[in-house]
C-alpha positions in Angstrom: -154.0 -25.1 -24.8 -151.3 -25.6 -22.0 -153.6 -26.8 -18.9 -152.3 -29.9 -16.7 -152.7 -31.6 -14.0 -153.4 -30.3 -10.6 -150.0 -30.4 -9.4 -149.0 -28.2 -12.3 -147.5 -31.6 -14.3 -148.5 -32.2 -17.9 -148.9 -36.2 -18.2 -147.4 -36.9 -21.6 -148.2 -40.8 -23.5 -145.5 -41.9 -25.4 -146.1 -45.2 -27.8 -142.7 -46.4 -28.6 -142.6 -49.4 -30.8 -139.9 -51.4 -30.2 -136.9 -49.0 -29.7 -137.7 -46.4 -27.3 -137.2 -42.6 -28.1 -133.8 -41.0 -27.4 -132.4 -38.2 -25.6 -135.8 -37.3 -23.8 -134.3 -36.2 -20.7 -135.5 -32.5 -21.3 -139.2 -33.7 -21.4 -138.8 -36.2 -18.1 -137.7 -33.8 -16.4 -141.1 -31.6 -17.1 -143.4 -34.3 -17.4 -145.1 -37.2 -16.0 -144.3 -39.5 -18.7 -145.9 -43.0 -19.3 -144.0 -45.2 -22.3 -146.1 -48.0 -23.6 -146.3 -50.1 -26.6 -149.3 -50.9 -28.8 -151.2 -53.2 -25.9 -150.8 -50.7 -23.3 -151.4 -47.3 -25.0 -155.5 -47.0 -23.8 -154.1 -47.1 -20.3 -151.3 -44.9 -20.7 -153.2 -42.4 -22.8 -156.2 -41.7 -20.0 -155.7 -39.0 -18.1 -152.9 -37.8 -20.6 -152.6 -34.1 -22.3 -149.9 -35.2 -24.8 -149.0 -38.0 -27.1 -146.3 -38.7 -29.0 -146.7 -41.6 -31.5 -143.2 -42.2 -31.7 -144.2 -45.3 -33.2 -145.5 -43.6 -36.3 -146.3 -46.3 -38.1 -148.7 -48.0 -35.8 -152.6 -47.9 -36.2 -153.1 -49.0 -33.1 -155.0 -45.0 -31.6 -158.3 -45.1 -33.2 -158.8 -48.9 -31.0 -157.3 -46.7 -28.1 -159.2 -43.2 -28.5 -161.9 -44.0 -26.2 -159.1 -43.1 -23.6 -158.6 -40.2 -24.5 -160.4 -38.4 -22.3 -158.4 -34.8 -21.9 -155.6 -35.0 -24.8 -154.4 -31.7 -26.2 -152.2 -32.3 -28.7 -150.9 -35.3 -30.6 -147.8 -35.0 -32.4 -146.3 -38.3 -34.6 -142.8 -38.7 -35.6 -143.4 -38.7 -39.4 -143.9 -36.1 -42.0 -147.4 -38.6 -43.2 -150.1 -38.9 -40.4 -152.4 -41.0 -42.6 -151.7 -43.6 -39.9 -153.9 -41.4 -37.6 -156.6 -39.8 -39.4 -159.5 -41.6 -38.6 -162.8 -39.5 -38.3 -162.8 -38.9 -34.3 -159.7 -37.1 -34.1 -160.2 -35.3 -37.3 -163.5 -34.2 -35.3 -161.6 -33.8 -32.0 -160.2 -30.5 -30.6 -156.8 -32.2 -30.3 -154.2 -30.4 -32.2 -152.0 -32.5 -34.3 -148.6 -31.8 -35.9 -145.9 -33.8 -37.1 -142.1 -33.9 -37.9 -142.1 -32.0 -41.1 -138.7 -31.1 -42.5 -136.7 -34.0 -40.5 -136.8 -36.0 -43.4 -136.3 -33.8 -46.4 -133.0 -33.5 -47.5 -131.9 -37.5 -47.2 -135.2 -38.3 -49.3 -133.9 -36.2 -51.8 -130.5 -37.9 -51.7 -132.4 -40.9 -52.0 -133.9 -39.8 -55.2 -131.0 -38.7 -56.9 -129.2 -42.1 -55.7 -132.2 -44.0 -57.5 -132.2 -41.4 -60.7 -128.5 -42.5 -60.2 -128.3 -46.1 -60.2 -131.3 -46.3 -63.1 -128.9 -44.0 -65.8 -125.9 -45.6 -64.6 -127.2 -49.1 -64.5 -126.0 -49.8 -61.3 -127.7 -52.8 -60.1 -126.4 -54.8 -63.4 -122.7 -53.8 -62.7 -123.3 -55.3 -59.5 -125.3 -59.1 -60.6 -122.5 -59.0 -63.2 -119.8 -58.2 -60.5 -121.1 -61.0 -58.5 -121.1 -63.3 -61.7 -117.3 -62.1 -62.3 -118.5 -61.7 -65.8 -117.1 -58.3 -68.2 -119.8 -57.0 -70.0 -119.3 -53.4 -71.4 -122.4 -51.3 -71.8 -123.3 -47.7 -72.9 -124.9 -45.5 -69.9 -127.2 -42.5 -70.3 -126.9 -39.3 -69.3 -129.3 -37.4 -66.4 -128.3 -34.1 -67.4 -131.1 -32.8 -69.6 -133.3 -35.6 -68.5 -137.2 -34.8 -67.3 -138.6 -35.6 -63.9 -142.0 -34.8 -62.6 -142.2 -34.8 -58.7 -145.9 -35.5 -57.6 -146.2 -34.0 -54.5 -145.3 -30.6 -53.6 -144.6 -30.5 -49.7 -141.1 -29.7 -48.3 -140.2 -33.3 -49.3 -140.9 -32.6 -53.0 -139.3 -29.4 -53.0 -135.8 -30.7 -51.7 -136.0 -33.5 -54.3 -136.6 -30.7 -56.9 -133.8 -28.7 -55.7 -131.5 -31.3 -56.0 -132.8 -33.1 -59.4 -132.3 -29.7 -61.0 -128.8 -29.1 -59.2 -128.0 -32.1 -61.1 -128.9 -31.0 -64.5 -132.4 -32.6 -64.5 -135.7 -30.5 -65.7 -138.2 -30.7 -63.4 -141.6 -30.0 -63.0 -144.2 -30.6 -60.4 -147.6 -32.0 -59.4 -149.8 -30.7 -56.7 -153.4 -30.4 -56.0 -153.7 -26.8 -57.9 -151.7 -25.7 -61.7 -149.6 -22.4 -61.1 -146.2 -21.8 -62.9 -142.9 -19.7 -61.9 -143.0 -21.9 -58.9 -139.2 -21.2 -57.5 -138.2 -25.1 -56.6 -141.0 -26.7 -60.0 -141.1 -24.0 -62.4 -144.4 -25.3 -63.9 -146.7 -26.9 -61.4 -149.5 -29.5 -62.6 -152.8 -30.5 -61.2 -153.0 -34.2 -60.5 -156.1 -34.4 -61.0 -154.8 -34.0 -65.0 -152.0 -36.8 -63.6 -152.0 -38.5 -67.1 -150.9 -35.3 -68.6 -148.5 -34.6 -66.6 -146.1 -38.0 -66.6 -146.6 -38.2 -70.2 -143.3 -36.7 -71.3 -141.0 -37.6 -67.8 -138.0 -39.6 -67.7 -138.5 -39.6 -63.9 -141.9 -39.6 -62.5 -141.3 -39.5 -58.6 -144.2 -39.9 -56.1 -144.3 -38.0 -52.6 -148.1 -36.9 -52.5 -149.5 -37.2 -48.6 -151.8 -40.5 -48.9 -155.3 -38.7 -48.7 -158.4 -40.2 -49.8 -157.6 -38.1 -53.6 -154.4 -39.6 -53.7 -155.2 -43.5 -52.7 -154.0 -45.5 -56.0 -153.2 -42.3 -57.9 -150.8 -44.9 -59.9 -153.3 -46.7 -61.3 -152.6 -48.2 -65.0 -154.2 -45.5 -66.3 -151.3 -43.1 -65.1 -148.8 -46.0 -66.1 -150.2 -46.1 -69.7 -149.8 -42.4 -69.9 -146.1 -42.9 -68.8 -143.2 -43.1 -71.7 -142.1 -46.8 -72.2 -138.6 -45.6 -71.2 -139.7 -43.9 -67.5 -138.9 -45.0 -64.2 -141.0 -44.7 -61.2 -140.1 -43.7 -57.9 -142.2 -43.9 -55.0 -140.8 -42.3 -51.7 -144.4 -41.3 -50.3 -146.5 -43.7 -49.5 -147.1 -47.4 -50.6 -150.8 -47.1 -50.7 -150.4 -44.3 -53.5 -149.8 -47.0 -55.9 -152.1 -49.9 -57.2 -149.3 -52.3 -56.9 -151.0 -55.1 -59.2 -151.1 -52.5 -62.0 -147.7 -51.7 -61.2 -146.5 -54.9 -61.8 -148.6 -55.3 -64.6 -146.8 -52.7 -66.4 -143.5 -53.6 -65.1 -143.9 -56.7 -67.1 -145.2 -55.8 -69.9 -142.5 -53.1 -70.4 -144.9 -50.2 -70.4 -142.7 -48.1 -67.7 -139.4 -49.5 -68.0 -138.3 -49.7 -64.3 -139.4 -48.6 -60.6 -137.4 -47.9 -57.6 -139.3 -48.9 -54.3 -139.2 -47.5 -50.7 -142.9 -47.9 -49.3 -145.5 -50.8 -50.1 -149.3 -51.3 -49.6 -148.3 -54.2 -47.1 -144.8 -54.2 -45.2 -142.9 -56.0 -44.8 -142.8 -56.7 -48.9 -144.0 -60.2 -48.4 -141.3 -63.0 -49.5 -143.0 -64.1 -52.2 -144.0 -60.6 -54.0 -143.4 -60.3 -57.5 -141.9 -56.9 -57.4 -138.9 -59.2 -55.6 -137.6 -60.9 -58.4 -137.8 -58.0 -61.0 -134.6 -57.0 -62.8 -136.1 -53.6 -63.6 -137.2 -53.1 -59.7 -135.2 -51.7 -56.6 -136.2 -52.0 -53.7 -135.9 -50.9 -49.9 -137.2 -51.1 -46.8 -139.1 -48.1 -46.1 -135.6 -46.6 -45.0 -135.2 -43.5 -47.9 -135.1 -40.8 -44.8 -133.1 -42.7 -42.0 -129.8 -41.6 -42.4 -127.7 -41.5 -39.0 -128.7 -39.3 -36.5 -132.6 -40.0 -37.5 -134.4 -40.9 -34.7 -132.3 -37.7 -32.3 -133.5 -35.3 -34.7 -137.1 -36.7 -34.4 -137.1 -36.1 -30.1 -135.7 -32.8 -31.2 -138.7 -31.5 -33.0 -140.7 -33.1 -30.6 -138.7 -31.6 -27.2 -138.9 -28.0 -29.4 -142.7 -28.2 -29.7 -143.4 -29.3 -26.0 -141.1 -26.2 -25.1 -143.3 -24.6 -27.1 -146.7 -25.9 -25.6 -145.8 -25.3 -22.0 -145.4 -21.6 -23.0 -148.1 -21.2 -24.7 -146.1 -20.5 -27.9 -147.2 -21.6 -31.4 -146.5 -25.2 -32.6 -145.0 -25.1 -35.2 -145.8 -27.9 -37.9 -149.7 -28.2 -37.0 -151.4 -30.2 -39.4 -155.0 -29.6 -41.5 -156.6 -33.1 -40.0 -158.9 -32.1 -43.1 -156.7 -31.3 -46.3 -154.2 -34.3 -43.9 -150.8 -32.1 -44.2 -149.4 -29.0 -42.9 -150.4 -26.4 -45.3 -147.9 -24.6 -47.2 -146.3 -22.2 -45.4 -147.2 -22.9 -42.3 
């Protein structure tokens, strides 16, 4: 899976977006590499054996593919690669992997924060702060509360970890039921999502956005939800019907939602989901704590080590089921 060029020089494509990758010194000095943004990346992809869609937001390959004309292996900087799974590659012999485990701990903090701010009543301290105004409330407690994390990756797992280190019972959601899971306890099947949210205080989403999982938040699933849960989505905006979202933020059925990914971002200025009391929101940011972007070259320098020896990636991606497998 290792063959280059001629000279014995792998020719590696890197789309960077508009801050370039750090600390890639290791891999210059090993490769012929060609940085481009989204207008250039046909050019710089032809004749390439590796990618890396360091940009990992951008949906700019699938216009670029025809390009592609000897590429290995494609690795993004994310742990979701639904911005690449388009039916060529899926069908391609190019191996894909991603930057699973980066992210997982800080999205879990993120969580918590959010579970946090929601039982503490955080925002309102802070409008009333701002309004100098003393208004004494009653909080609630998260110890003893319920949370159901839909999705049961590495990413769902660290949430889970730290939910329950905080006194929270938690369950989880994946595509199969099993129980004496050692981070969920009790799994549930989503395709039985309605049962499974019904009793949660918490219902956080972190499924992979896969073709089962597109608008798995429909109103159905709000309905289902207590009128006193709060949603969390951490996973992917497109996960979430937004219109019956904000349906049932305003008609009370869930009473609140934290937001880091949308359908459309930037959150467009005029949105809805801006003005809400019972919504917080942020800017796709849950996993970039400092240091972020090094530890993403990392993985990336560690597999491309690992491809010029021949070695197994690690982090290769099912471009059917669209995730790394379990244990893998």
């Amino acid at each position: 899976m290792n063959a280059v060029t001629e000279t014995g020089t792998p020719v590696l494509a890197v789309l960077t977006g508009d801050t370039p990758p750090p600390d890639m010194t290791a891999v210059e000095q090993q490769a012929e590499v060609r940085y481009t943004d989204a207008a250039g990346l046909a050019d710089a992809v032809r004749g390439a054996d590796v990618l890396f869609m360091y940009d990992f937001l951008s949906t700019v390959l699938p216009s670029a593919w025809h390009a592609a004309d000897r590429l290995q292996w494609l690795h993004i900087a994310a742990a979701g690669v639904d911005p690449v799974m388009f039916p060529e590659l899926q069908a391609s012999d190019v191996v894909l992997t991603n930057a699973r485990g980066v992210f997982d701990d800080s999205i879990a903090e993120y969580v918590l924060g959010q579970v946090l701010s929601f039982a503490k009543d955080m925002p309102r301290s802070l409008r009333l702060q701002d309004a100098r105004t003393w208004r004494h409330r009653e909080t609630e407690r998260i110890g003893g509360a319920s949370a159901v994390v839909v999705g049961t990756g590495p990413i769902g797992r660290a949430i889970a970890r730290l939910l329950r280190a905080a006194g929270l019972q938690v369950s989880g959601a994946g595509r199969r039921a099993r129980s004496g899971d050692p981070d969920f306890g009790t799994v549930h099947a989503t395709d039985r999502l309605a049962e499974c949210v019904a009793d949660a205080d918490y219902v956080v989403a972190v499924a992979p956005l896969t073709e089962q999982t597109k608008n798995m938040f429909d109103a159905a699933a709000f309905a289902a939800m207590k009128p006193s849960a709060r949603f969390i989505n951490v996973g992917r905006g497109e996960l979430v019907a937004t219109d019956d979202l904000v349906a049932a933020l305003r008609s009370e059925t869930i009473a609140g939602a934290a937001l880091d990914v949308f359908d459309t971002e930037p959150l467009p200025a005029d949105h809805p989901l801006w003005t809400m009391e019972n919504v917080l929101i942020s800017p796709h940011m849950s996993g970039d704590v400092v240091g972020w972007r090094r530890e993403l070259v990392g993985v990336f320098t560690d597999n491309f080590q690992r491809w010029r020896t021949g070695d197994e990636l690690r982090n290769v991606v099912d471009k059917q089921l669209g995730y790394v497998p379990s244990g893998s």
